[in-house]
N, C-alpha and C positions, 0 to 999 in steps of 0.2 A: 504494500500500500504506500503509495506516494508522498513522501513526509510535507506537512504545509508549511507556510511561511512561520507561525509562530513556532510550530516544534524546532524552526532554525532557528530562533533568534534566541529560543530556551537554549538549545544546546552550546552555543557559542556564545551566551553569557556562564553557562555552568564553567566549560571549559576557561573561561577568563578567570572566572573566580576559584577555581580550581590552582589556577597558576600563581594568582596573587597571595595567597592562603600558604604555598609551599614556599614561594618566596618571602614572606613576613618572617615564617616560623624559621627559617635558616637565618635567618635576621637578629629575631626576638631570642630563640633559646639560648645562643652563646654570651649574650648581654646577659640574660639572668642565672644562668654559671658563673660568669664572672663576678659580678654584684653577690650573690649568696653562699659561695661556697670556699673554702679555707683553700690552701696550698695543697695538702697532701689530695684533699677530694677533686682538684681541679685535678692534678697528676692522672688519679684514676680514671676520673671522667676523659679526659685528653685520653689516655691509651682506648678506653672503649670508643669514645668517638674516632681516633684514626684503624680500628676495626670496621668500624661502620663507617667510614668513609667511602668505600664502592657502592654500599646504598643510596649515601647521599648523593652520589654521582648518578646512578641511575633515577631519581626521583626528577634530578634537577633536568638531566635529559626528558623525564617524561616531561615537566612542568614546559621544557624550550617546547617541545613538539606540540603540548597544547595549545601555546599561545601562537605556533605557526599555525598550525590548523585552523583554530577561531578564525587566523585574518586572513586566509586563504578562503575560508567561507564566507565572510563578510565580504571580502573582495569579488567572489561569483554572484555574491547575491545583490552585488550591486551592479555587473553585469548583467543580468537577468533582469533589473529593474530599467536597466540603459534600453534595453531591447525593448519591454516594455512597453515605453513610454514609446520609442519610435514605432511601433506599430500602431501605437493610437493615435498619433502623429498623422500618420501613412493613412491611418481607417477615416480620422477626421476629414481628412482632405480629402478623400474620394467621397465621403456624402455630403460634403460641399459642392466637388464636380457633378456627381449625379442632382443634387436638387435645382442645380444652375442650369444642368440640359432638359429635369424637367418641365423647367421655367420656361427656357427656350422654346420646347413643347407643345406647352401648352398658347402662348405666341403664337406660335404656326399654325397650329389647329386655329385658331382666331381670325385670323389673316384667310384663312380658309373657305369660313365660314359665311366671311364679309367681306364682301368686292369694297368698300369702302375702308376697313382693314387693309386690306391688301395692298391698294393704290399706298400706302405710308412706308410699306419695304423698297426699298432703290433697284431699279432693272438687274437682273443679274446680267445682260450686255449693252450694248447701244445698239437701239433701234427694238429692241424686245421689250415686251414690257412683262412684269410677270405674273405668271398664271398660275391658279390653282395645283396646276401638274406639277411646275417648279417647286413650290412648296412641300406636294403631299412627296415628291423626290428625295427634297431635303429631310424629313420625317425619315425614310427608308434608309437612307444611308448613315443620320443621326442612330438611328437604332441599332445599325451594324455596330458602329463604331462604340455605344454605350455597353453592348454584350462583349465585342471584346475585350473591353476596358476594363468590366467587370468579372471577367474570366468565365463568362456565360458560355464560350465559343473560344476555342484555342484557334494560332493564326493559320492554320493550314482548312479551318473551316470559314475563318473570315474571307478567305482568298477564292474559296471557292463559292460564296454567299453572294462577293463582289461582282466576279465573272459569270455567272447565272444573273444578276440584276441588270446587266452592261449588253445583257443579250436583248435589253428595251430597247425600241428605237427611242421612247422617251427618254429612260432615263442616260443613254449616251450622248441627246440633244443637250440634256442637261447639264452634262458633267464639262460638256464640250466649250456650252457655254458661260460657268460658272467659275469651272478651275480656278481663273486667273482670280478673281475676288475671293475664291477660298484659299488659295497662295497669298494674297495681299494680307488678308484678315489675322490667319493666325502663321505667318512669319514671325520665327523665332521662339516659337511652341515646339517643343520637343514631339509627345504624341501627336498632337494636329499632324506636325510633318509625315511622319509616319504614316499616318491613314490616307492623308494626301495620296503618297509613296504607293502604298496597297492601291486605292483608288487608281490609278495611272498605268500601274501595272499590269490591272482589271481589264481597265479600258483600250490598253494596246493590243493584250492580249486574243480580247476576243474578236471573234468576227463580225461585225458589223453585219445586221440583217437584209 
């Protein structure tokens, strides 16, 4: 069974205080021999303690090894807390990106729904103006891109999601005529380019109908 965080932090205070405790007492017992005991009884005592001298060497070994162990653990466990934190980091940030595309979304659908919505989005060329198609386009390929991103769809499924979509005459009208505004827009975005990249790949590859 998988020890939890308190059983560690139990153990590696036992361990500390284990350490402090053998170190006091090699500390404290020789001061109070010296302090309470005559010449002849120090004699004696001195011969039994250098008897027991490989004891105390073995103790002090055990006590070094605890306090390396304690910070050996306290040191993984605050790796493990590093890690942590950057995964929730990492989690934060993509349901930031997903609630942003589903903002976008829900936009689109709007624009969709409302020729008077729609005329407020800027032509995706010159001389075009944009249509419904363009939109419910941009939805399809939004969504490709949110499942991979998600890891809904690994990229050897993305690539072929792209290339079956590209088999439109629509939406290779679209892509044909938007690229460049999806290259303007998000230049210098890491993923965008990426999907860009897939997108392009998509559309060269396949045959035009």
């Amino acid at each position: 069974m998988p020890m939890n965080q308190g059983d560690r932090h139990l153990r590696v205070g036992l361990a500390v205080a284990a350490g402090l405790v053998l170190v006091l007492a090699c500390v404290l017992v020789p001061l109070f021999l010296l302090l309470r005991l005559d010449h002849d009884e120090l004699s004696r005592w001195s011969d039994i303690g250098q008897a027991l001298g490989p004891v105390a060497v073995f103790f002090s070994g055990v006590a070094f090894i605890g306090i390396t162990a304690a910070l050996l653990m306290q040191g993984r466990e605050l790796r493990n807390q590093r890690e942590e934190l950057t995964i929730a980091r990492e989690e934060q940030q993509r349901s930031s990106e997903l609630a942003m595309r589903e903002l976008h979304t829900d936009l689109i659908k709007m624009a969709i729904d409302d020729p008077e919505l729609r005329s407020v989005w800027p032509a995706p060329a010159p001389g075009h103006e944009t249509s419904r198609k363009d939109h419910y386009c941009n939805l399809i390929l939004n969504l490709q891109k949110v499942a991979y991103e998600t890891h809904t769809i690994d990229l050897p499924e993305l690539r072929g999601a792209l290339r079956f979509l590209m088999t439109s005459p629509d939406m290779r009208a679209f892509w044909s005529r938007t690229r460049s505004a999806h290259v303007t827009i998000t230049e210098s975005d890491g993923p965008e380019e990426v999907f860009t990249a897939e997108v392009d790949a998509a559309y060269a590859a396949t045959i035009a109908p």
